[in-house]
N, C-alpha and C positions, 0 to 999 in steps of 0.2 A: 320645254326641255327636250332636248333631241334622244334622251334616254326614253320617254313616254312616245314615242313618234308612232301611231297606229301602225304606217307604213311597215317600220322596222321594229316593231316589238315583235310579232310571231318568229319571224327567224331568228334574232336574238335570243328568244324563249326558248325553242326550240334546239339551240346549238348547248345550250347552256345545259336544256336536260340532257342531252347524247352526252356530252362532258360531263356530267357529273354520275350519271348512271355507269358510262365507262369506265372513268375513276374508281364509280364502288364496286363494280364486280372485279376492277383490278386487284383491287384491297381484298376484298373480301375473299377471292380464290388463291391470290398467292400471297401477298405479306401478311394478312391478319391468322393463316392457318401457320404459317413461318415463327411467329411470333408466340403463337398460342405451346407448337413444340417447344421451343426455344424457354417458356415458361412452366410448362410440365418438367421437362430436365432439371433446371434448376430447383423447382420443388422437390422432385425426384435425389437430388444431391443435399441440399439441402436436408433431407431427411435421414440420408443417408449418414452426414456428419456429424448432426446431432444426436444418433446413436451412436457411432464412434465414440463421441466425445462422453456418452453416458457410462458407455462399458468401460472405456480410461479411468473415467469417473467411480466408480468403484473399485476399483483395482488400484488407483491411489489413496481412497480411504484411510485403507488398510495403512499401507507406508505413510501417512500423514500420522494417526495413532502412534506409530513406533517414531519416530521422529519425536514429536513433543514428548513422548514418555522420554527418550533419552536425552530431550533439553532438559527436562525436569530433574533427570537426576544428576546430570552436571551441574548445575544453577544449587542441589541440594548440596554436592558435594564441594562446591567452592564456598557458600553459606559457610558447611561446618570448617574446613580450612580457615577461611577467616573470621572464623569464632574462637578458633583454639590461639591460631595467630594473635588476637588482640586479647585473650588471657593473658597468656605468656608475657607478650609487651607489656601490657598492665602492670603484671606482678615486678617485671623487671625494671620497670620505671619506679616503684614504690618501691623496691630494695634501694635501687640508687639513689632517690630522695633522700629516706631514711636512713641512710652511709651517707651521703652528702651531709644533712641535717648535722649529725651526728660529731661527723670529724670536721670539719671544714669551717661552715657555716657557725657550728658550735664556738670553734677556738672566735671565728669574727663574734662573733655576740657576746661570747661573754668578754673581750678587750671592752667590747662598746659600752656597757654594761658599769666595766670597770673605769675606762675613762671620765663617762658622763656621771658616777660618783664623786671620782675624784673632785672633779670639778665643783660638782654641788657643794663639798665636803669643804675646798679651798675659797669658796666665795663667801 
C-alpha cells in the first residue's frame, strides 16, 4: 500500500500534524472564542426575555381575572334573560292552547262527537 510506504510516511505524518495543529489553534483562538460570545449574548437575551415575559405575566393576571369575572356575569345575565324569556313563552303558549282548546278545537269535537252518534244512533 503506497499509504504505509516507510519512505513517505514521516513527511506525510508530519504535514498532517502542522495541519491539524494549525487548524486547532485557528479554531481555538479565533472562531471557538467567536462562538463562545455569540452564545453568552444569546443566553444573556434569552434571560433577558424571559423576565419580560414574567413581569407581562403578572401584570396580565390581574386583566385575565376581570375579564372572566365579566364573561361570567354576562353568560349570568343572558341565563336569566332566557329564563324569563321562556316563562313568558311557556305561559303564552298555554293560554293559546287553552283559547284554542276551548273555542275552536271545542266547536270541532263536539261536531265529531255529534256526527259519530248519529251515526251509531242510524245504523
Amino acid at each position: 500500500m503506497p499509504q504505509l510506504d516507510l519512505i513517505t510516511f514521516f513527511p506525510q505524518f508530519f504535514w498532517c500534524f502542522i495541519c491539524f495543529f494549525g487548524f486547532f489553534l485557528y479554531f481555538s483562538y479565533y472562531i471557538i472564542p467567536q462562538i463562545a460570545t455569540i452564545l453568552k449574548f444569546r443566553q444573556k437575551k434569552l434571560i433577558a426575555l424571559a423576565n419580560e415575559i414574567n413581569q407581562k405575566k403578572d401584570g396580565s393576571s390581574h386583566l385575565l381575572i376581570e375579564y372572566d369575572k365579566i364573561v361570567h356575569e354576562s353568560f349570568q345575565e343572558i341565563k336569566d334573560h332566557l329564563d324569563t324569556l321562556v316563562t313568558v313563552k311557556s305561559s303564552w303558549v298555554s293560554f293559546n292552547l287553552e283559547k284554542l282548546n276551548t273555542t275552536t278545537l271545542g266547536v270541532v269535537t263536539q261536531r265529531l262527537l255529534k256526527n259519530s252518534f248519529e251515526k251509531e244512533y242510524n245504523n
